[in-house]
Every structure is written in C-alpha cells, then in structure tokens.
C-alpha positions as CSV (number, residue, x, y, z in Angstrom):
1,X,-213.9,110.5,-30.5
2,X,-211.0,108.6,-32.8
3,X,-212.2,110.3,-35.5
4,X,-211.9,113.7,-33.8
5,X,-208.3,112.3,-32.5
6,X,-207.0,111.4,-36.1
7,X,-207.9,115.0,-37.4
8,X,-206.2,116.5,-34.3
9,X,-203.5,114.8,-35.9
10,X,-202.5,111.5,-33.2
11,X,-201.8,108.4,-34.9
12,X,-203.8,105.4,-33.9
13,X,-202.1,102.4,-32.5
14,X,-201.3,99.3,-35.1
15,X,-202.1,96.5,-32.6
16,X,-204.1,98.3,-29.7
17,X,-206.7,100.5,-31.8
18,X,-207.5,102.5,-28.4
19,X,-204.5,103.8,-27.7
20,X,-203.6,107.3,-29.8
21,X,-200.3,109.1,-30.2
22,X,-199.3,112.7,-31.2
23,X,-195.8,113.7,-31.7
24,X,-195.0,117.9,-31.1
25,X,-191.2,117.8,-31.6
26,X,-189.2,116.1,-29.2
27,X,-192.6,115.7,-27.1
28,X,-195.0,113.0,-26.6
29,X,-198.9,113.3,-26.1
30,X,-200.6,109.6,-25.5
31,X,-204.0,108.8,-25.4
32,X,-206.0,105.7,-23.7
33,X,-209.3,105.4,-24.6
34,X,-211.8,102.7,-22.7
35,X,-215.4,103.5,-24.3
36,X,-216.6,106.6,-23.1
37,X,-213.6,106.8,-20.5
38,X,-210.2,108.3,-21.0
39,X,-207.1,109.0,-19.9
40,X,-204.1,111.2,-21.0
41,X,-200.6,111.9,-20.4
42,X,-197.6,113.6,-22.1
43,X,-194.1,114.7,-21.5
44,X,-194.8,117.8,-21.6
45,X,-197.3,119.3,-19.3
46,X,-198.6,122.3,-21.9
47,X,-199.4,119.5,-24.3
48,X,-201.6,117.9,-21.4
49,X,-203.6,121.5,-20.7
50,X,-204.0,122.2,-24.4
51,X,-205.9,119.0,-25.1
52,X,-207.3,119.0,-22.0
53,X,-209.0,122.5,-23.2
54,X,-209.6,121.2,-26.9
55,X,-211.5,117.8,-25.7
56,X,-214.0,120.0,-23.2
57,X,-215.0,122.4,-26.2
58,X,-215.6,119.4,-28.4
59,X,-217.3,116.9,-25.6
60,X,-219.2,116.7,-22.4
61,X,-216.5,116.0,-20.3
62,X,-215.8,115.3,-16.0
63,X,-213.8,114.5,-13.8
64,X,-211.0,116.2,-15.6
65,X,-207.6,116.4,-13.7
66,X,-204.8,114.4,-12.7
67,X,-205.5,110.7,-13.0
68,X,-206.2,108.7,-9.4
69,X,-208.6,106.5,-10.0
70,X,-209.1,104.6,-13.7
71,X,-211.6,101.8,-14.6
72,X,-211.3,99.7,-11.0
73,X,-207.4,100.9,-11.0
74,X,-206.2,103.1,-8.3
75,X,-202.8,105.4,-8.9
76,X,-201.1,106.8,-6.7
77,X,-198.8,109.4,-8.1
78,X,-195.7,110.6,-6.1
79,X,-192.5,113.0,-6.1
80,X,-190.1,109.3,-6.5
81,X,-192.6,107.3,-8.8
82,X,-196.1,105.6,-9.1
83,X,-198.1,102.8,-7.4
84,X,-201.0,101.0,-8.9
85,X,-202.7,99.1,-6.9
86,X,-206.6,97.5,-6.8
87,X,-207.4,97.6,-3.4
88,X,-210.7,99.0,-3.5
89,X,-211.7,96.5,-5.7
90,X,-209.8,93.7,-3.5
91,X,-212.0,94.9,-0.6
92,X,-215.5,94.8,-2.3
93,X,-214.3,91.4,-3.9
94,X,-214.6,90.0,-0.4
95,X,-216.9,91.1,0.9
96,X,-219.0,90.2,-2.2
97,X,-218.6,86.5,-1.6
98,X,-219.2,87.1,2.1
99,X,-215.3,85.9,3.2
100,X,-214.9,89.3,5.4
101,X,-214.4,87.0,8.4
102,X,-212.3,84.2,6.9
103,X,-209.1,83.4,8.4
104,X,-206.3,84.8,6.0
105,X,-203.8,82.8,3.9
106,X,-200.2,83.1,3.4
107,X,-199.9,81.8,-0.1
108,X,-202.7,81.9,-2.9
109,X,-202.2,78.3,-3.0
110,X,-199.9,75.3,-1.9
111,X,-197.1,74.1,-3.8
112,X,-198.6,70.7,-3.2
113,X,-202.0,71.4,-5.0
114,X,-203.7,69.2,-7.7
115,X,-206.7,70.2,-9.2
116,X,-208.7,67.6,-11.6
117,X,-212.1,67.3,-13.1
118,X,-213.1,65.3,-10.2
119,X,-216.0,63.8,-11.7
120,X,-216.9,62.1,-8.5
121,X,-216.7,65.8,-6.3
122,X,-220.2,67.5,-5.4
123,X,-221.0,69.9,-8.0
124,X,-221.1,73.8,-6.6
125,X,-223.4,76.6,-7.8
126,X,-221.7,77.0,-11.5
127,X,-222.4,80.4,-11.9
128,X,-221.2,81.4,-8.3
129,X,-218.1,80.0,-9.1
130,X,-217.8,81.6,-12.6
131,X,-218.3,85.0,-10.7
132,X,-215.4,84.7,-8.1
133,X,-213.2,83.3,-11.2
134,X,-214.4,86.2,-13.1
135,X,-213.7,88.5,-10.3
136,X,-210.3,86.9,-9.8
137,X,-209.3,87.6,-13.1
138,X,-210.0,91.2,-13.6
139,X,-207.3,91.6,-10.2
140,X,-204.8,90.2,-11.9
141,X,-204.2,93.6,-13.6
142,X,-202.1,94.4,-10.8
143,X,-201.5,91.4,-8.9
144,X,-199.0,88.6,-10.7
145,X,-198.3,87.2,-7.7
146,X,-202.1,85.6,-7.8
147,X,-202.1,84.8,-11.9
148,X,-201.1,81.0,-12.0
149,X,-203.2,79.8,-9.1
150,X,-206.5,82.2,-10.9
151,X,-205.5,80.5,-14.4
152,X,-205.8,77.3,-13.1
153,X,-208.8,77.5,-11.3
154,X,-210.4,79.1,-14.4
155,X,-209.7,75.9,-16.4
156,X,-212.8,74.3,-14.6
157,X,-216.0,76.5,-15.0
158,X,-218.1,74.2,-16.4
159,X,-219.6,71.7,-14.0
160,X,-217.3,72.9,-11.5
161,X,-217.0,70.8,-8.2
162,X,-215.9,72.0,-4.5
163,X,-212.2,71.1,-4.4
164,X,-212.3,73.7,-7.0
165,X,-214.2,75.9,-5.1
166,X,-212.0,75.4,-2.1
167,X,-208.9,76.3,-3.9
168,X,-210.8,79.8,-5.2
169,X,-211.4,80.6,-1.8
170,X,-208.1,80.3,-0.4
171,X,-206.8,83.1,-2.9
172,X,-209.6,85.2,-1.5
173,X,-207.9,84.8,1.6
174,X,-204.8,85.3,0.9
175,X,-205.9,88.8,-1.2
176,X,-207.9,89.0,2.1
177,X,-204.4,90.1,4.0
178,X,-203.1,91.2,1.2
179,X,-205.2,94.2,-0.2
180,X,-202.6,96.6,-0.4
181,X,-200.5,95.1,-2.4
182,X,-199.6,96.7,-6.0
183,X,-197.3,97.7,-8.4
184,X,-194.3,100.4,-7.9
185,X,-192.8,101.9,-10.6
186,X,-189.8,104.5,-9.4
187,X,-189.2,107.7,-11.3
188,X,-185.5,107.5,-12.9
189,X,-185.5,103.9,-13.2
190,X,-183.7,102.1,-17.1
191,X,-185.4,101.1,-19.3
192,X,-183.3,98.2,-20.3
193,X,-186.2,95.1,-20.8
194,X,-185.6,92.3,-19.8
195,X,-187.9,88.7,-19.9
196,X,-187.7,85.5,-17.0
197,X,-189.7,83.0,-18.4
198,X,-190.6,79.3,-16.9
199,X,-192.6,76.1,-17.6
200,X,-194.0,73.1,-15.6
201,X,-193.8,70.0,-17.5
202,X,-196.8,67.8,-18.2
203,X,-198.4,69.8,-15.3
204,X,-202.2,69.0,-16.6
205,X,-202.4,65.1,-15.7
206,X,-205.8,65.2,-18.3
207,X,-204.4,66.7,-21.5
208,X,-200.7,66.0,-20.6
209,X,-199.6,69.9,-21.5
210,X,-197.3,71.9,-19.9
211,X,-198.1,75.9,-18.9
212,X,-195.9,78.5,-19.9
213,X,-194.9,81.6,-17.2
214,X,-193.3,84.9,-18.4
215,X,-192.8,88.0,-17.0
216,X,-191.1,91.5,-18.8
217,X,-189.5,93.9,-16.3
218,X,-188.2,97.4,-17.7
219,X,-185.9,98.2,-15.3
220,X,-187.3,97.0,-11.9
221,X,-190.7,97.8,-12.8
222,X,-192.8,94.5,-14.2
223,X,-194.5,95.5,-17.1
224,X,-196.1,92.7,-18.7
225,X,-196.9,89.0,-17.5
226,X,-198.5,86.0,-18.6
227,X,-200.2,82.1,-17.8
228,X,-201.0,79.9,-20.5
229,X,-201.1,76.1,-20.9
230,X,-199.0,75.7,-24.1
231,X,-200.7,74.5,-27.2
232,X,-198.9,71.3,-28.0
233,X,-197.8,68.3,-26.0
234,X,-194.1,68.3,-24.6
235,X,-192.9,64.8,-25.0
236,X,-189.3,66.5,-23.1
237,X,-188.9,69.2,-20.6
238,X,-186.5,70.8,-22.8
239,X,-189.7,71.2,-25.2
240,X,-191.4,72.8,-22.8
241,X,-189.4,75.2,-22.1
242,X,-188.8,75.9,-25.8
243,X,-192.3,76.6,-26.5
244,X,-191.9,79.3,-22.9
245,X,-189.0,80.8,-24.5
246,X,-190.6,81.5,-28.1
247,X,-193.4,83.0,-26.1
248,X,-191.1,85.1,-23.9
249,X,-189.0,86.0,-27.4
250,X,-192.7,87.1,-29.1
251,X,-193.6,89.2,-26.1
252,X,-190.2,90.9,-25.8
253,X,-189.8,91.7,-29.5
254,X,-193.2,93.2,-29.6
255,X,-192.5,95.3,-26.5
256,X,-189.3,96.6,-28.2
C-alpha cells in the first residue's frame, strides 16, 4: 500500500512513516494508515471520491464511507465540529474486570495519594494488573484527564501489590460515570498553539525524580499531551520545571 501511495504521488511523513500527503494545488489529501486499516480526508471533497475510487480498483476494500468508528475511536462528525470520544471501549473496559456494579468515583485519584513499592503489601495477580494498566493506557487517547493517575500506576507492573491495585480500580470507577466523556474540536476555531506545561518536584520518594505534564491546545482544541518522570534528578524546583519547559519547547516546535 505505501508503495502504491508514493507512485500516486503523496509524500510519506519524515517522522510518522504512516501518515501520507498529496498536494493538488491549493488542496490537501492526507492519508493515515494503521496496518491493513485506513483512513482519509482532504479539503476538498472530489480529492476524497477520486481516491476513494482509485484505492477500490487497486485493493479489496470495505467499510468505505465517512469515518465513525477508527481502531477503538469513535467520531462523531457534526455541522459545528467533531467529538472523539472511546466510550464503547470505556464500557467493555468495565465490564472486563467485572466493576459494572462498583460505586462510581469523582476523581481518578486523590490529591493525597502515595504510591510505593510496598514491599511488605500482598502481591496481586501480576498479569491481571498488567491488563487493566494496559487497558488504561490505550484510553488515554482521548481522555487526559485520567493520564497522570494511569502513568503512575503503570510505574509498578512488576511484582505489583494491592494498594496498587486499589488505586487502578478507582480510575475504573471514575471512567465508570464518566464514559462519555471525549474530545471536542469546533469547526472555525484558530489555530494559534499554544503549550501549559507543569512539574511535581521530587514526586517519586524512591528515585527522587520529578514528572513532567504538558499539554498543546490549538485554539481550544487539545491536541497533544504528555506524563513522563524526567530523566535526571532535580536538586531545585526551578530545575524541574526547566527540564518541563524544554519538553513543552520540543513538542511545540515540532508541532509548528
């Protein structure tokens, strides 16, 4: 399929080698591919129906038409913008770990909370807990609101023990009153970007590293965000946030 792509004439993306883009004058015709799954759009709706035409003589093809529905991903597209949302997915998450009768949570996690090794904790089933992680994970596609408290609980996979577990199921019950939540991104809106970044400071008592927070809006619409405990040691709060801000700068350059 790239190779077919490339002698249609699209350029293949420099850093994500899946994405393909044709220019046709002032017009735009981008291409995401995902294995054997892809999806299309363009600025100009001709452009969308001749390549829709060109990739059914060339491949088997189905479940050609306007995109709803994209690896776990749900879009909703509308006359005053788009919303992506997961809650399919949310749904079957819960019910997977058997938590459809749970009492719901109003915050993924408490400001108060502390997670350690906790070498002296009772161990839980490892790879039960690597599934609900894992599961975790893949939402946070369209949920930002649930990334730091998944991060962290992601940190301790190996031998992990039930205060750990405990915290994992909380944000199940939290996405358990939550499932409709998504992303919205109006039609009309700027696209001036613009980057909030933020950093705790020595917030992993074992290691003593900080974690970085950053998030890229363009407009109003979040476009981009990302958890990561920070490389190197802070010995000052001003450090940590330096090392946020140089991730912030990298992601916001790149974007532009």
């Amino acid at each position: 399929m790239s190779s077919f792509l490339i002698e249609k004439s699209f350029t293949r993306g420099q850093v994500d080698k899946t994405l393909f883009i044709k220019k046709v004058n002032n017009d735009l015709l981008i291409v995401q591919i995902y294995v054997d799954d892809n999806t299309f759009g363009s600025t100009n709706e001709t452009l969308c129906k001749e390549f829709s035409c060109c990739m059914q003589k060339e491949f088997e093809m189905s479940m050609m038409g306007e995109l709803n529905f994209f690896l776990g991903l749900q879009v909703k597209q509308m006359k005053h913008g788009t919303f992506l949302s997961q809650t399919k997915y949310c749904i079957k998450l819960v019910k997977k770990f058997g938590m459809e009768k749970c009492k719901e949570a109003s915050t993924p996690m408490a400001t108060s909370t502390y997670l350690d090794l906790d070498e002296k904790g009772k161990s839980v089933d490892e790879s039960r807990y690597k599934g609900m992680v894992g599961s975790l994970l893949y939402l946070t596609a369209s949920r930002p609101n649930i990334m730091l408290s998944v991060c962290l609980c992601a940190r301790y996979q190996s031998n992990p023990k039930e205060s750990h577990l405990v915290i994992v199921k909380r944000i199940i019950k939290y996405l358990k009153g939550t499932t409709n939540v998504g992303l919205w991104y109006p039609k009309g809106t700027s696209l001036n970007l613009t980057g909030f970044l933020d950093s705790d400071f020595v917030g992993c008592k074992l290691d003593k590293k900080s974690t970085s927070g950053t998030c890229h809006l363009l407009g109003s619409s979040q476009v981009s965000w990302n958890c990561k405990k920070q490389a190197y040691v802070a010995l000052l709060t001003a450090k940590a946030e330096y090392i946020a801000v140089g991730s912030c700068c990298a992601q916001s350059l790149w974007m532009k």
